[in-house]
Structure formats: structure tokens, C-alpha cells
N, CA, C and O atoms as a GROMACS GRO file, in nm:
protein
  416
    1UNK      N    1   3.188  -1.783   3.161
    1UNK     CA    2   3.070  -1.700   3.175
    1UNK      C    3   2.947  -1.791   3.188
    1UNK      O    4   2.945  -1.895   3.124
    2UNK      N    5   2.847  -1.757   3.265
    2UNK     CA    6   2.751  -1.823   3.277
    2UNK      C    7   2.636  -1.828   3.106
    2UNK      O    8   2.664  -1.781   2.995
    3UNK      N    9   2.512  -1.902   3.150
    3UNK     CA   10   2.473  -1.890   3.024
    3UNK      C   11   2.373  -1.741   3.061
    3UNK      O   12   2.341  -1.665   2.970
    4UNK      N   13   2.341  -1.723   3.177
    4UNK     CA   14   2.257  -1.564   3.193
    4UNK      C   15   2.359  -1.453   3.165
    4UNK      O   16   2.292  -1.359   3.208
    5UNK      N   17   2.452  -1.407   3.131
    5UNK     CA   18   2.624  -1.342   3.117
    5UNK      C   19   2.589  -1.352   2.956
    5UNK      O   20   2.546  -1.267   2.878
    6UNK      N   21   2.614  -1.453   2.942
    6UNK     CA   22   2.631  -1.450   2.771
    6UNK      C   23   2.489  -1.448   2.715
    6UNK      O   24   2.510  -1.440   2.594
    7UNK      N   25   2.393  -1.450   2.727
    7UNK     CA   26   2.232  -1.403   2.721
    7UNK      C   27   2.221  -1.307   2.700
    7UNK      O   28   2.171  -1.260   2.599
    8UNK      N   29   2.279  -1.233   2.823
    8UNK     CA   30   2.270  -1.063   2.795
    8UNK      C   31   2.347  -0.996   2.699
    8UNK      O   32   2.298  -0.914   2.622
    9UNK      N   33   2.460  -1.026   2.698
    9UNK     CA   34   2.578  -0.990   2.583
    9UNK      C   35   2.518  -1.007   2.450
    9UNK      O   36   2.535  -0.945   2.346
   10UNK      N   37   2.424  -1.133   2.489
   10UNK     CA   38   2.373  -1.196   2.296
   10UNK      C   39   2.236  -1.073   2.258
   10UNK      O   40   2.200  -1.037   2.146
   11UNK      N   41   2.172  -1.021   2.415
   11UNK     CA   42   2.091  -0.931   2.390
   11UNK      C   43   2.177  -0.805   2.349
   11UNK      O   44   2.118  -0.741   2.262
   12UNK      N   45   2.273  -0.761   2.376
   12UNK     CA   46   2.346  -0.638   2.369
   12UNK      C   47   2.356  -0.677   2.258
   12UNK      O   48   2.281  -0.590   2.212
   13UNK      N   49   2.386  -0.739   2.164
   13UNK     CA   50   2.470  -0.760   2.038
   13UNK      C   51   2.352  -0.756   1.939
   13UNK      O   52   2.361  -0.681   1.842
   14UNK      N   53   2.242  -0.832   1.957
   14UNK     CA   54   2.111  -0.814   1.895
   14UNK      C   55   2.051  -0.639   1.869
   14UNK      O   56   1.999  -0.584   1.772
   15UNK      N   57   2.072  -0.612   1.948
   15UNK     CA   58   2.021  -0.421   1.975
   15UNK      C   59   2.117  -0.351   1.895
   15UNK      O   60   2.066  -0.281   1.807
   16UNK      N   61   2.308  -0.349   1.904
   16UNK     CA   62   2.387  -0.292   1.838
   16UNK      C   63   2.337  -0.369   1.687
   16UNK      O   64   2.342  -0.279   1.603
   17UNK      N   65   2.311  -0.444   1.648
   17UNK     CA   66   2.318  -0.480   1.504
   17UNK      C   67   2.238  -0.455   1.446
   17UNK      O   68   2.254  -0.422   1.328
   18UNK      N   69   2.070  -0.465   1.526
   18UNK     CA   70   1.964  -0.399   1.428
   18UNK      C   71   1.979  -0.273   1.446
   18UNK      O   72   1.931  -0.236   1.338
   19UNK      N   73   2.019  -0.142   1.518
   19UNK     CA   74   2.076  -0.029   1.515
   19UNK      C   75   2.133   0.011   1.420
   19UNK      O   76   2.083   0.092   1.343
   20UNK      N   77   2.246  -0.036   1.408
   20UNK     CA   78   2.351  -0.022   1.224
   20UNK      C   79   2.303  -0.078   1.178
   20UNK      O   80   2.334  -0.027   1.070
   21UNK      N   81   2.195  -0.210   1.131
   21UNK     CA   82   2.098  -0.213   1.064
   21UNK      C   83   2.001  -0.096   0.956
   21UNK      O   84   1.998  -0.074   0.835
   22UNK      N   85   1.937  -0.048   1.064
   22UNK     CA   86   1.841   0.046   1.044
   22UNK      C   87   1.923   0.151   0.984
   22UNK      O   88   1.904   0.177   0.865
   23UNK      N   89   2.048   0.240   1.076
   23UNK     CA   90   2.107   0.344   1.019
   23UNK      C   91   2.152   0.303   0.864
   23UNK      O   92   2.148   0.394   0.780
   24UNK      N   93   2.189   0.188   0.828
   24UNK     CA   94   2.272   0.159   0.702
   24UNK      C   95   2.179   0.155   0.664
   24UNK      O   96   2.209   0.238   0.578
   25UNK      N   97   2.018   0.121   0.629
   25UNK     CA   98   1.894   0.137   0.554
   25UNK      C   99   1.872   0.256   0.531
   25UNK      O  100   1.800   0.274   0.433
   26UNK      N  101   1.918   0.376   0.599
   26UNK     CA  102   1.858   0.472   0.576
   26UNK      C  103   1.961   0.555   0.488
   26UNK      O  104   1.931   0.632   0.397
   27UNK      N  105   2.102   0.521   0.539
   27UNK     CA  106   2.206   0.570   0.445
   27UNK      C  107   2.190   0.516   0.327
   27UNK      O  108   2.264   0.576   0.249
   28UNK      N  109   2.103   0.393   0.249
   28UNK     CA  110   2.064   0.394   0.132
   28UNK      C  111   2.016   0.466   0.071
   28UNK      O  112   2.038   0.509  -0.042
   29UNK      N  113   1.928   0.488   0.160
   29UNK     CA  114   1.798   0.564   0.132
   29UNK      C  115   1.861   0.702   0.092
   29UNK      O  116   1.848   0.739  -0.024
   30UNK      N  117   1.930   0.782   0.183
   30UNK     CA  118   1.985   0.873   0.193
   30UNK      C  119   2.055   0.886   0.056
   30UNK      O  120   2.027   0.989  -0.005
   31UNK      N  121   2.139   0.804   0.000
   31UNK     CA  122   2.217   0.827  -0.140
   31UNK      C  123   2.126   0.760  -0.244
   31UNK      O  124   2.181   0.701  -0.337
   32UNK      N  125   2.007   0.763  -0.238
   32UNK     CA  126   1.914   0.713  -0.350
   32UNK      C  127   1.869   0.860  -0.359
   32UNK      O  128   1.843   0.890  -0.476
   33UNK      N  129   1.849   0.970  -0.266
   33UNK     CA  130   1.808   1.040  -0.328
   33UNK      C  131   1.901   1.216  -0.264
   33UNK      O  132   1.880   1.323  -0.208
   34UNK      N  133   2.010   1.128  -0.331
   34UNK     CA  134   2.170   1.250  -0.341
   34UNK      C  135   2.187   1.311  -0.262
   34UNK      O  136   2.248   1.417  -0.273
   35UNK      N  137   2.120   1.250  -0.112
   35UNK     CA  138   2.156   1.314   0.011
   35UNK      C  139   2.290   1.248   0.061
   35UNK      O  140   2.288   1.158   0.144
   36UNK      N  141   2.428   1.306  -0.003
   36UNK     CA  142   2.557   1.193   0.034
   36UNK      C  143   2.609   1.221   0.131
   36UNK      O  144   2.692   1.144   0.180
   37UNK      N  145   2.578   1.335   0.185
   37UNK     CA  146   2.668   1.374   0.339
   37UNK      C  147   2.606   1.329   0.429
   37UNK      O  148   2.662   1.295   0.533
   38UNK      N  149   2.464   1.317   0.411
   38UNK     CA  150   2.347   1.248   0.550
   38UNK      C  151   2.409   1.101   0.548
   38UNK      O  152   2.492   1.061   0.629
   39UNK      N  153   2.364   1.038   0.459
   39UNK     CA  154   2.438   0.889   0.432
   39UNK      C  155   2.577   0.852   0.433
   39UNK      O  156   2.608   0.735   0.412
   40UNK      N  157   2.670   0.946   0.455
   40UNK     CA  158   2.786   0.925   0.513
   40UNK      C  159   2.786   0.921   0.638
   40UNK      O  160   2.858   0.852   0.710
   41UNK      N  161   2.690   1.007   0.674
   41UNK     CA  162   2.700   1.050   0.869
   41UNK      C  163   2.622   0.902   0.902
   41UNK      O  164   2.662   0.820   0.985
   42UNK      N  165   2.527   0.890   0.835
   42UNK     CA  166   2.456   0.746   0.911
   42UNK      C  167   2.562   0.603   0.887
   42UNK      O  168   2.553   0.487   0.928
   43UNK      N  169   2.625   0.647   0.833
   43UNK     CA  170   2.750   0.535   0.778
   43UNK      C  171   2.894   0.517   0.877
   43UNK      O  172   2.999   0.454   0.888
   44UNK      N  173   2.833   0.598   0.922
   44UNK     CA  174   2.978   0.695   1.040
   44UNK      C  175   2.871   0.602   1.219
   44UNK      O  176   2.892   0.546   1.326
   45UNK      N  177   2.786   0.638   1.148
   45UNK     CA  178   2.727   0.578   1.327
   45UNK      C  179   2.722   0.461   1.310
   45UNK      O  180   2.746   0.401   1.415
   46UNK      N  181   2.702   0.402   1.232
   46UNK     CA  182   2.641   0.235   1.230
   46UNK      C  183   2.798   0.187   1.274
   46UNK      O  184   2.819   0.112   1.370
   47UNK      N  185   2.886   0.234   1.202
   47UNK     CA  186   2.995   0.165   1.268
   47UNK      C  187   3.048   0.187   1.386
   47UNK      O  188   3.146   0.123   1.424
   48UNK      N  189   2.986   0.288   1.467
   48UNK     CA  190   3.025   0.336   1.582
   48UNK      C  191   2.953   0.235   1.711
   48UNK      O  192   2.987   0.222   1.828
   49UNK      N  193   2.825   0.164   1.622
   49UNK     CA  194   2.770   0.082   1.677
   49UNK      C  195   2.823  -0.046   1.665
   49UNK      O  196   2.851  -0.132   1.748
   50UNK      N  197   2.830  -0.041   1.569
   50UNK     CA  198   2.896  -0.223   1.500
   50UNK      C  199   3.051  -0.184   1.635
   50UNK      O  200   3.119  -0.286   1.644
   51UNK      N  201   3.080  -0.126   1.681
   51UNK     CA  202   3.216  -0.110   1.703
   51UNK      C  203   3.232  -0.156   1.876
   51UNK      O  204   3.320  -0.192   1.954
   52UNK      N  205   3.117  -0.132   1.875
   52UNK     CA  206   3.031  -0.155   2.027
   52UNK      C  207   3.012  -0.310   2.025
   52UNK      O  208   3.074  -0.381   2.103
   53UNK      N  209   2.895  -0.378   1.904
   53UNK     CA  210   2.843  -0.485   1.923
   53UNK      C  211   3.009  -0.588   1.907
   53UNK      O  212   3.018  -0.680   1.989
   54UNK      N  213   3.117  -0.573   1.818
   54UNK     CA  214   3.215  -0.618   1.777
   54UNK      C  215   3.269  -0.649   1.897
   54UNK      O  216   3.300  -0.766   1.918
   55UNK      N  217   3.298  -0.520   2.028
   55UNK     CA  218   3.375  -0.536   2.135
   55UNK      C  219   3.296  -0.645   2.215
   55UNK      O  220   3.348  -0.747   2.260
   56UNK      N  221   3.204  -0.621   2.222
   56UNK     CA  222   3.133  -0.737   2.353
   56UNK      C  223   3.156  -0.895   2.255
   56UNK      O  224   3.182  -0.997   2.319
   57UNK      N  225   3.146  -0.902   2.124
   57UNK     CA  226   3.241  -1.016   2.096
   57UNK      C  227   3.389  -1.091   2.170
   57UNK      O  228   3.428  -1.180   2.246
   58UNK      N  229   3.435  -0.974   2.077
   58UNK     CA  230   3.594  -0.984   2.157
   58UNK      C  231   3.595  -1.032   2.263
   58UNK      O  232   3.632  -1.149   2.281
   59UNK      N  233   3.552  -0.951   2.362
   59UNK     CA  234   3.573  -0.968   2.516
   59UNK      C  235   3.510  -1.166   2.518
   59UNK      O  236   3.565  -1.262   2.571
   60UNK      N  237   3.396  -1.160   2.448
   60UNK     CA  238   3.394  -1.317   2.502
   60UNK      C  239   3.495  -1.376   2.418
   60UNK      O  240   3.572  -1.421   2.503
   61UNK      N  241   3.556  -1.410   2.276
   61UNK     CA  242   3.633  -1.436   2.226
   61UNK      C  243   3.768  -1.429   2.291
   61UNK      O  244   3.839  -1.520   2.248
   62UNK      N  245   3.831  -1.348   2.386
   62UNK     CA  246   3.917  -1.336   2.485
   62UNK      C  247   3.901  -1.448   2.592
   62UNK      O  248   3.976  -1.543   2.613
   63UNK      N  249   3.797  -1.417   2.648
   63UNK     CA  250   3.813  -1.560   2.785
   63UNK      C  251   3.798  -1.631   2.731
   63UNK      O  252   3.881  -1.718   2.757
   64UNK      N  253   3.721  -1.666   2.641
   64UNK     CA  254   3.761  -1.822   2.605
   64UNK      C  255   3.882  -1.854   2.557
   64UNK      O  256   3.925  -1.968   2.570
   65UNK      N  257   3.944  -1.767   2.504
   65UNK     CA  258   4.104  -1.833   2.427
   65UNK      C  259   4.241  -1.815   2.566
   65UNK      O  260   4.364  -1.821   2.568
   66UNK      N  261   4.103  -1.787   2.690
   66UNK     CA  262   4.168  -1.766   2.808
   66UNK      C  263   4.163  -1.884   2.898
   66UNK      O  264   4.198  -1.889   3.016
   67UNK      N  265   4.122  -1.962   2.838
   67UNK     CA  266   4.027  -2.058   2.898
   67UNK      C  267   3.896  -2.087   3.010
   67UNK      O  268   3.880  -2.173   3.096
   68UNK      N  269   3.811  -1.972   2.966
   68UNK     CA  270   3.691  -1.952   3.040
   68UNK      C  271   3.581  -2.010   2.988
   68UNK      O  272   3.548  -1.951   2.885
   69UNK      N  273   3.504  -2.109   3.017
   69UNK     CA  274   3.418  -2.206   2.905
   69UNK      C  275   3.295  -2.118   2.931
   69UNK      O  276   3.244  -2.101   3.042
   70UNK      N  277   3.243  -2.049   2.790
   70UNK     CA  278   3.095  -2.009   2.778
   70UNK      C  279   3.032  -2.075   2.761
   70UNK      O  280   3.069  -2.174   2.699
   71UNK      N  281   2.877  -2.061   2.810
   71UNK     CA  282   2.760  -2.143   2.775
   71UNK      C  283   2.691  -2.096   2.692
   71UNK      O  284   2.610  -2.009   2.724
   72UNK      N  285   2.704  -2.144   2.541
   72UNK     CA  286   2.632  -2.077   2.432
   72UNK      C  287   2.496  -2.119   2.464
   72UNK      O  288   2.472  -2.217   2.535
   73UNK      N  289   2.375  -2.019   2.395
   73UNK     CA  290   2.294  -2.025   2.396
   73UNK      C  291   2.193  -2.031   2.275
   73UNK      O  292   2.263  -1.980   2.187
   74UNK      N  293   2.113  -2.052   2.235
   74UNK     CA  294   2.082  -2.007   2.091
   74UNK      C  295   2.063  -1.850   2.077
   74UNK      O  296   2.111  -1.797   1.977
   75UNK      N  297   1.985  -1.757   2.188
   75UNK     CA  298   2.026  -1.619   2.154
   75UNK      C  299   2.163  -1.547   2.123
   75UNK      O  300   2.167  -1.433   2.077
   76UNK      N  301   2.297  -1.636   2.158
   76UNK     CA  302   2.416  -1.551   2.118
   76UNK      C  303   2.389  -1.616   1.994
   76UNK      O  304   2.376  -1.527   1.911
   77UNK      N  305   2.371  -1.754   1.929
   77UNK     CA  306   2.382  -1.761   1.801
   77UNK      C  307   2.319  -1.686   1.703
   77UNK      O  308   2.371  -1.659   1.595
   78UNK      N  309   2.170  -1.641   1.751
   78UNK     CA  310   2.098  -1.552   1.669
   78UNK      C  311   2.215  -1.430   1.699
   78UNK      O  312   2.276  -1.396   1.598
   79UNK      N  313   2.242  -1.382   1.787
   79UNK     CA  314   2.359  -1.234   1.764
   79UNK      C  315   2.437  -1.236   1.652
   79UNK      O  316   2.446  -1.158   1.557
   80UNK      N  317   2.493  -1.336   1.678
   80UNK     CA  318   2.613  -1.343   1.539
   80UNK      C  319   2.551  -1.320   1.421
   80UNK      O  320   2.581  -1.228   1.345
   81UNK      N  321   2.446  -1.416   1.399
   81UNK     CA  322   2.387  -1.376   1.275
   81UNK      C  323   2.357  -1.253   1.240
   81UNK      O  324   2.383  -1.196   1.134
   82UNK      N  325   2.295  -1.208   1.346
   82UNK     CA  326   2.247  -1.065   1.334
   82UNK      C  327   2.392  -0.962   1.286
   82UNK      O  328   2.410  -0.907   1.178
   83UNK      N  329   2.474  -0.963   1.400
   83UNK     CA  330   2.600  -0.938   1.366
   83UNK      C  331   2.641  -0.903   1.265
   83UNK      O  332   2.656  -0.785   1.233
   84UNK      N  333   2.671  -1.016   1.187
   84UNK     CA  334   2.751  -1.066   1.069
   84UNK      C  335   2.680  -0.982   0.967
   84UNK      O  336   2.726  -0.890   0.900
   85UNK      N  337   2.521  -1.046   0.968
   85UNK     CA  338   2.470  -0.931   0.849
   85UNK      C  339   2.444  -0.815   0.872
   85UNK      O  340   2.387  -0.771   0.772
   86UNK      N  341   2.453  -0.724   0.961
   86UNK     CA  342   2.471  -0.593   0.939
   86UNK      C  343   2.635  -0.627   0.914
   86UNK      O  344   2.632  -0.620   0.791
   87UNK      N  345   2.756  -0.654   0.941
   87UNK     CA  346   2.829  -0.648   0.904
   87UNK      C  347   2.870  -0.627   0.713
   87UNK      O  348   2.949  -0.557   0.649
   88UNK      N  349   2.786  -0.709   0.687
   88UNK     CA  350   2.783  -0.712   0.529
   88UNK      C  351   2.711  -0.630   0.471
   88UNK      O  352   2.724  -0.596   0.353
   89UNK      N  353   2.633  -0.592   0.544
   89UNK     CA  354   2.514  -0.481   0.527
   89UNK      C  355   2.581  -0.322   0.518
   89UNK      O  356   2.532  -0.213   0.487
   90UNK      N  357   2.737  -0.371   0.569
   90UNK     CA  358   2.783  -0.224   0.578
   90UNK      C  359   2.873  -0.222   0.504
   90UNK      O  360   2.950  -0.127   0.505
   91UNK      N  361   2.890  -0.333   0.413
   91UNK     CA  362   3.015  -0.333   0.350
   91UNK      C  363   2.929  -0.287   0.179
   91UNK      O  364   2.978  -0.213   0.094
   92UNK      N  365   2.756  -0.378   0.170
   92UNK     CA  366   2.702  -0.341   0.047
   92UNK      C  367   2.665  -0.212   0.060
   92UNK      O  368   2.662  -0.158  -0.050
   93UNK      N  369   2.627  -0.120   0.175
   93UNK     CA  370   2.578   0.019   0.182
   93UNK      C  371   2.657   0.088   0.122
   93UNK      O  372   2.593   0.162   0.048
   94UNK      N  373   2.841   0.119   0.105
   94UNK     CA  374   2.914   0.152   0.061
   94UNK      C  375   2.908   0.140  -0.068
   94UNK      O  376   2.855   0.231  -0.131
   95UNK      N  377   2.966   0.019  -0.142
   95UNK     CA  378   2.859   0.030  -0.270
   95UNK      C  379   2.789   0.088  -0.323
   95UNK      O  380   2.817   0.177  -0.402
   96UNK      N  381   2.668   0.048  -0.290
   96UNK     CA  382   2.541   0.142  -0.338
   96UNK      C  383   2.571   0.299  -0.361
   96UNK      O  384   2.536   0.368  -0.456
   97UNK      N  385   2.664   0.346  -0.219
   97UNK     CA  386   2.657   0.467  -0.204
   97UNK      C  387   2.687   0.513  -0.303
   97UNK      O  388   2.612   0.595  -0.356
   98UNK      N  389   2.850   0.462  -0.382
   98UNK     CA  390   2.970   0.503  -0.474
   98UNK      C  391   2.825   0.464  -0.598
   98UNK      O  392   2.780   0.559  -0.662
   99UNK      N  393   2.781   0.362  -0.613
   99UNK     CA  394   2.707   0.363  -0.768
   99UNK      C  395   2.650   0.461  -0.742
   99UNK      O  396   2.708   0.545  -0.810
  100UNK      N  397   2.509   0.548  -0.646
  100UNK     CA  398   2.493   0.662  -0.657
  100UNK      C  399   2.555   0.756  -0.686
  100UNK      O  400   2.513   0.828  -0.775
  101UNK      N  401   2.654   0.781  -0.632
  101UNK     CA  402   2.772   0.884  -0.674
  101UNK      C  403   2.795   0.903  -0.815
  101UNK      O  404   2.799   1.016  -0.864
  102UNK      N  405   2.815   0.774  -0.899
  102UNK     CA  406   2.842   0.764  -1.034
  102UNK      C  407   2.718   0.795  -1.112
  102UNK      O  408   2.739   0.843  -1.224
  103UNK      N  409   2.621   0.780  -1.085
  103UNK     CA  410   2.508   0.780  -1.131
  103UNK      C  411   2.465   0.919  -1.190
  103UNK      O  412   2.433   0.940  -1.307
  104UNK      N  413   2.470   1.021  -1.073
  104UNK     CA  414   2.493   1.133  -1.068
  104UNK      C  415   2.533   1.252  -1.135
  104UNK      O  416   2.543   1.358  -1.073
   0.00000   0.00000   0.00000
């Protein structure tokens, strides 16, 4: 892939992550104040997004183990990051949710 190819992908991946970002902020928000079905539903999209930003991974993770040499850029590296922490971001939202629950 060129480095303008994987640029854009690193932009696609940047957009899906602050997306489930934002939704998983609000599904906090949402079970801070015992709204648990809203904050399930926003918990339900973020991964529908993460599921999106994950695939355009893959797909480059594929040619390369295909032997297609990408030209990283520093914007795919900022993706990953971005990535990764909404990734974790969706794993502590869960959490939170269940201590609300208990709280309750």
C-alpha cells in the first residue's frame, strides 16, 4: 500500500475511535445516572464502530503477512493509539457500568 492508502485508512481509524470514544463517555455518563439501557445501547454502537475501525486494521495486517510492504506513517501510528484506547476504554466502560449496577 502506498503511504497516501494507509493515510487514509489511519484517517478512517482516527474517526471510528474517537466515535466509540465519545459513545463510551456517554454510556458512563448514562449509568452514573441509572440510565442502564441507554448505556447499554451506546455500548452496543461503539463496538459496532470499533468493529469497523478493527476491520480496516485487519485488512492492512493481511497484506502485509501477504507480503505487501506498507508505508507507515506517523498518522497510522497515532490510529493505533487512538485505537487501542478506545479499545480499553470499552473494556473500563463495562466496569463502571456493573459498579453502577451494584451501587444501586
Amino acid at each position: 500500500m502506498t503511504k497516501e492508502e494507509v493515510t487514509m485508512i489511519g484517517f478512517e481509524i482516527v474517526a471510528y475511535a474517537g466515535e466509540a470514544r465519545s459513545k463510551l463517555l456517554m454510556a458512563i455518563k448514562e449509568a452514573e445516572n441509572s440510565n442502564f439501557e441507554k448505556a447499554e445501547k451506546l455500548i452496543a454502537e461503539a463496538n459496532e464502530v470499533l468493529l469497523e475501525a478493527h476491520g480496516q486494521q485487519t485488512e492492512m495486517i493481511q497484506k502485509e503477512a501477504a507480503g505487501e510492504t506498507n508505508e507507515l506513517g506517523f498518522i497510522m501510528v497515532h490510529a493505533q493509539d487512538h485505537l487501542m484506547t478506545a479499545m480499553l476504554l470499552k473494556d473500563l466502560t463495562q466496569h463502571f457500568i456493573n459498579l453502577y449496577k451494584k451501587s444501586n
